[in-house]
N, C-alpha and C positions, 0 to 999 in steps of 0.2 A: 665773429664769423664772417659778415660781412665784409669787414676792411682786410680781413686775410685771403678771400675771392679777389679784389679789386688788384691788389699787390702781385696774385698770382698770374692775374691775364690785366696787365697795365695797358697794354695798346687797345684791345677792346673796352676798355672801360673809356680811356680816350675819346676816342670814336664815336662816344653817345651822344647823340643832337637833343634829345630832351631827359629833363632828370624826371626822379618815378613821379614827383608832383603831380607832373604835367602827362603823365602818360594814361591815356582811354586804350578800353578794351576794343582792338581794329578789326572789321569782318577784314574774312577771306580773301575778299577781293585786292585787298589793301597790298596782298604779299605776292599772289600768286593771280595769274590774267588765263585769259581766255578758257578752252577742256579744264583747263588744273583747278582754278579756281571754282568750277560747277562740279567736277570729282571732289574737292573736298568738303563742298556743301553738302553734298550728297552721303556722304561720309561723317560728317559729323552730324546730320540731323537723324540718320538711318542705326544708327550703331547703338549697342544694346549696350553699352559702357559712356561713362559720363569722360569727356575730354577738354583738358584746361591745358595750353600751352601758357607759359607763364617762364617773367626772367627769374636771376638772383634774386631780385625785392620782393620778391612773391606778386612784380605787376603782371596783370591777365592782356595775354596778345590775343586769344583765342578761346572761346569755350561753346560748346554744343547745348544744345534745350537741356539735355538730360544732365547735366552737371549744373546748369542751374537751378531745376527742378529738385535731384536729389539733395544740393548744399542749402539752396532757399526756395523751399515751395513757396513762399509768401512774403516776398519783398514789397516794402511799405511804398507808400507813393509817391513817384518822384523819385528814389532809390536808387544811385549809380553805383553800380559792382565795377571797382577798377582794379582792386586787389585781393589777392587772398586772405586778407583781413577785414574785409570787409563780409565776407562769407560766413567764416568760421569765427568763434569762440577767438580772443588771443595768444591763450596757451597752445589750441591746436593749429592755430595758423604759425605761431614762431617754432613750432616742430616742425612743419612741413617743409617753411623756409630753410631750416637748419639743411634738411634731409638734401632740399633742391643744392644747396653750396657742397654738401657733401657727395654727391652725384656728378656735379660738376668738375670738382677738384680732382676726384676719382678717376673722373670718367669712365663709372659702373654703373650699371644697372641695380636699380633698387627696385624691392616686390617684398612685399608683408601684409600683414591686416593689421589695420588700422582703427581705435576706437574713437570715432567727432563724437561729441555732441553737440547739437542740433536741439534750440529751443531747451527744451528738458529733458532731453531724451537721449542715449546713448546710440549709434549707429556704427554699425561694423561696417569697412569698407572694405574689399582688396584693390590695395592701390601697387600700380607700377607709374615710376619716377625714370626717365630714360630721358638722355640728351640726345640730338639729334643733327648731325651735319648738316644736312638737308636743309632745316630750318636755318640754320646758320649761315650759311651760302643766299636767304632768300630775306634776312629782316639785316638791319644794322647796329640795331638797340644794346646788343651785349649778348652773352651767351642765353643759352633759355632751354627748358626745359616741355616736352609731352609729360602731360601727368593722367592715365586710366585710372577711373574709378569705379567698381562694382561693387554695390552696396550687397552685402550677403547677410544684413541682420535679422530674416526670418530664418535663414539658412544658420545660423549662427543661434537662435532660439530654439530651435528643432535640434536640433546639435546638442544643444545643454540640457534640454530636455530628456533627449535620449542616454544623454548622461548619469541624470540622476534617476532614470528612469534602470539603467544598466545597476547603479551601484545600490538600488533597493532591490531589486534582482541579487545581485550579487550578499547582497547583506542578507534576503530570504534563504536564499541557497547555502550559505556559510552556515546559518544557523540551522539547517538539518539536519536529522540523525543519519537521515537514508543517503547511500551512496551513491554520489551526483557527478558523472564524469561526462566529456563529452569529445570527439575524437571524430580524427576524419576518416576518409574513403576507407584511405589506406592504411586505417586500424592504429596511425599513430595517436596519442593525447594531445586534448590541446587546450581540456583545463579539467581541474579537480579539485571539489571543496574540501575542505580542511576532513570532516567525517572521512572521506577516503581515504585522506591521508595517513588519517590516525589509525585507520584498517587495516591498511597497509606496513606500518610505522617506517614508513618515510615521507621524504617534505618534497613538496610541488616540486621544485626543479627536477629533484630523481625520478618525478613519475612523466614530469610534461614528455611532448615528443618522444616519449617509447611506445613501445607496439601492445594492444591490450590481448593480440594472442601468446603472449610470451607466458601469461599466466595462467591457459587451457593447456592440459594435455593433448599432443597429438589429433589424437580420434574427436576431441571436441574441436579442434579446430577447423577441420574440415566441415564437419555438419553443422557450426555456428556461421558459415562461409555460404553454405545453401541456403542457410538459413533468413541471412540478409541481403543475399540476392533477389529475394523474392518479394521485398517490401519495394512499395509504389507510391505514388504522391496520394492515393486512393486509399491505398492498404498501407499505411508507414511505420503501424504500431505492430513490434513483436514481444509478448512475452514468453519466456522460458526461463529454467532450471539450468543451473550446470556448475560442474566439478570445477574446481582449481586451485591451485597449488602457490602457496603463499610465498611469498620471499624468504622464510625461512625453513619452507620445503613441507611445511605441515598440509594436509589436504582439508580445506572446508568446501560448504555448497553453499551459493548462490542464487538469487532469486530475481532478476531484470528484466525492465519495460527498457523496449530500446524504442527510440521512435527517429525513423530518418528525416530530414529536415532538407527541404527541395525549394530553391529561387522560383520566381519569378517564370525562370522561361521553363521551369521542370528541369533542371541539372540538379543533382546531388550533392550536397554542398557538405552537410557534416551528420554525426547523431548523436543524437542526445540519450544517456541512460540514466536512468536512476533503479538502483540494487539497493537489496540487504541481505545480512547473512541469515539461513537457514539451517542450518550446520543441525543446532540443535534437534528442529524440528524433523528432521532426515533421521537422526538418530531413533529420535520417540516411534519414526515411520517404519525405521528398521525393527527397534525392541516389539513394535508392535505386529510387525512379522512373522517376528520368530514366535511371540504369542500366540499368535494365530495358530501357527504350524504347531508348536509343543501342544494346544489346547485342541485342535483336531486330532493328534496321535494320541493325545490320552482320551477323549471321546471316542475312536475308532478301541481303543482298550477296554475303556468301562461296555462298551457292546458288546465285546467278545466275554467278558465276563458276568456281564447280566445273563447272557444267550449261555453261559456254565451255570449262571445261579439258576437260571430255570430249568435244565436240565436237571437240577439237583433236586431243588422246591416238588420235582413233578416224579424225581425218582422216591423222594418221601414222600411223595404222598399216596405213592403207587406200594411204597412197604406200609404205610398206615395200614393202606386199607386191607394190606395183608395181614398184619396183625390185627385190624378189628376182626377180617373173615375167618380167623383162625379161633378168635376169643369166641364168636357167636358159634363155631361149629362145635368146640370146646363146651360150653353150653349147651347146645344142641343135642348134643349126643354122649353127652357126661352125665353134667347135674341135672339137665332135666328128668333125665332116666330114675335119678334116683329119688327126685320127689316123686316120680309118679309109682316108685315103688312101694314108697312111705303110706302116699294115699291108698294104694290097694292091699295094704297090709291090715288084714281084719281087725286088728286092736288101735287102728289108726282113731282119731278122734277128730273131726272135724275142728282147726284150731286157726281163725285170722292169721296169727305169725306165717304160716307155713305159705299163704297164700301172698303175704308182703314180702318173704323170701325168693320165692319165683318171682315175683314181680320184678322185684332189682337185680338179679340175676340176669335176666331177659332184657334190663338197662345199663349191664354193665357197659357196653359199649358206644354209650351216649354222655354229650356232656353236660349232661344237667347240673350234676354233683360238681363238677367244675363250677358253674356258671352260678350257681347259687352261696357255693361259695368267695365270693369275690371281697373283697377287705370292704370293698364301698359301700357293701351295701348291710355292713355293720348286724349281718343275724346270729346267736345265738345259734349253740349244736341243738340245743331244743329247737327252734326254731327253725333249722335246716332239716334235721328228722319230722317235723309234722311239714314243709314243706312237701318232702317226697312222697308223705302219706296221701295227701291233698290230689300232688300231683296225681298217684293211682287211681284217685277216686274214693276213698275209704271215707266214711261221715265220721263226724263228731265223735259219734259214741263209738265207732272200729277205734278209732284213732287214743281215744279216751281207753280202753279199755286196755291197749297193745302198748300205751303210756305210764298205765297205771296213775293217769291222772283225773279230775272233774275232766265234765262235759263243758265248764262254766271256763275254767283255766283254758281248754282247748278256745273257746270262741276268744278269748283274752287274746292268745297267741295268734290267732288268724288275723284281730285289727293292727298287732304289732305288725305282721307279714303287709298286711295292706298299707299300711303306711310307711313300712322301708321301701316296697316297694311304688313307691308315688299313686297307690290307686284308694288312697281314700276318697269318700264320695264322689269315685266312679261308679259309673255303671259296669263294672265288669268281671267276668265269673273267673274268681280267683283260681280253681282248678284248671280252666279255660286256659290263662295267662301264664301259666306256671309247665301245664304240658308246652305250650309254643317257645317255650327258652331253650 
């Protein structure tokens, strides 16, 4: 590379009074006299960029603190930097040189970043490589080169950080179920994880940069339009519900957190949503509507009809008690007439039966004779005839006599009665128990 430089500019290579052996790095003063030469001190101690003028050979005519600061913070004792190999590594000094011949031949401007290492350590640089007339017109040595260098390797760490900081980001967000999009002002997309996609069934490119009201009806576009107008760097979170219409025209529901996303100085930059479908859940809200409404209409029915059973309940009860009034007047003014004929009839004879016969007559309209007979409680027709004896009041020996039974057999039958009916040794007066049923 070199001897193809030399070939190309012969006259100046000519012209060299010392070879690079012998060439030391020369202050300022060397090149440029009086203002010029205190402007460029001023210039290169002050300037926030490291600068090496330097020829073909990679020999140093010029370089400022901060380029020997950033190339060698700690040059050993005694230590003459005369070249750019004496700085650098030699893999990245015959890169530099390479670059400096190929700038030169060119005569282009060269600008990239750059990896030195430095000691042990990798150092990112942005370097620009520029020739310069100027300089050219003011030294004799050969062509030569301005070389800036800004070292960007915290700039370069924060960088890569944020990178893999984005692509675990990126790797969380891919692997969720919920629908993760995020789009700018002006409602275009400008990214969508895979889940959306497949919600959708189409692939990123068909969703990127299209507009996310295409997929609201009309009427929702407007009120989702007020809706995020109204979010602030204060208030940025909205959630809501809303209808929309699939790419193959079918209708589901929607469930999203939108949250607007605001720089630094407060401008609106993008927003971020994460959705899921609720289709179903809309559904179960609807069936559970119309639940509602069918189960109030038949509860306003079963009232209408309760409000008929009790008119009914209350019109029988109102004919019972007609037919009871009727059975007792019937009684009243029938048969009783006729036992009290029997009794006044001279040849009558004083007889218990006649007097157990009015008795139940005068009961026909009660429900004892129901109640005693009941299946549970397992008595005997014997046992239901001296119940109602009991019930009258009639002792042992009425009872026995009107039975044609012992007095011994009736007390038998009463502890049967007392024990169907749960009152063995109670205290309690079985005639007593027997009128209260």
């Amino acid at each position: 590379m070199k001897e193809h430089v030399s070939k190309q500019l012969p006259e100046v290579s000519r012209n060299r009074k010392t070879s690079s052996k012998t060439k030391t790095t020369r202050p300022a003063g060397d090149l440029f006299a009086g203002d010029s030469a205190e402007i460029l001190r001023l210039i290169l101690e002050n300037t926030r960029a490291g600068i090496i003028v330097a020829d073909s050979d990679g020999t140093i005519i010029i370089m400022n603190p901060l380029a020997r600061k950033q190339l060698k913070p700690k040059p050993k004792a005694g230590e003459k930097i005369k070249n750019l190999r004496d700085l650098l590594r030699s893999k990245d000094a015959t890169r530099i040189i390479d670059i400096i011949h190929e700038v030169i031949l060119d005569q282009k401007k060269f600008f990239d970043e750059l990896v030195l290492v430095l000691g042990r350590r990798c150092h990112w640089f942005e370097v620009t490589i520029a020739t310069s007339t100027w300089l050219l017109r003011n030294q004799s040595s050969g062509p030569c080169v301005i070389i800036l260098m800004r070292e960007i390797t915290e700039h370069k760490h924060a960088e890569q950080a944020l990178q893999r900081s984005e692509k675990r980001y990126r790797a969380v967000v891919e692997a969720q179920t919920e629908l993760i999009s995020r789009w700018l002002p002006d409602f275009t997309r400008s990214f969508v994880n895979k889940a959306y996609c497949r919600y959708m069934g189409k692939t990123r490119e068909e969703l990127l940069n299209k507009s996310i009201l295409s997929l609201m009806p009309p009427k929702e576009r407007k009120k989702f339009r007020r809706q995020i107008a109204h979010l602030t760097r204060h208030k940025p979170i909205l959630t809501h519900e809303k209808p929309i219409i699939m790419p193959d025209g079918q209708s589901r529901w929607q469930q999203w957190n939108e949250r607007a996303i605001f720089d630094d100085s407060g401008q609106l930059v993008e927003f971020q949503s994460v959705g899921r479908d609720i289709t179903e859940r809309k559904k179960m809200e609807l069936d559970l509507k119309h639940s509602k409404k069918a189960l109030h209409n038949q509860k306003g029915s079963l009232e209408q009809k309760n409000i008929a059973l009790r008119e009914i309940l209350e019109q029988v009860g109102v004919e019972k008690k007609m037919i009871k009034d009727d059975i007792l007047s019937n009684i009243e003014h029938l048969l009783l007439p006729i036992l009290e004929k029997i009794r006044s009839d001279p040849a009558y004879t004083v007889h218990p039966q006649i007097d157990l016969l009015e008795k139940n007559i005068r009961g026909l309209a009660s429900s004892f004779g129901k109640k005693i007979s009941q299946a549970s409680l397992k008595l005997t027709p014997r046992e239901i005839e001296i119940c109602n004896m009991i019930q009258h009041g009639l002792s042992n020996k009425e009872m026995a006599e009107i039975s044609h039974i012992s007095v011994h057999t009736i007390e038998t039958h009463r502890d049967n009665i007392r024990y169907k009916f749960n009152l063995k040794k109670k205290k309690i007066n079985l005639a007593t128990f027997l009128q209260s049923i």
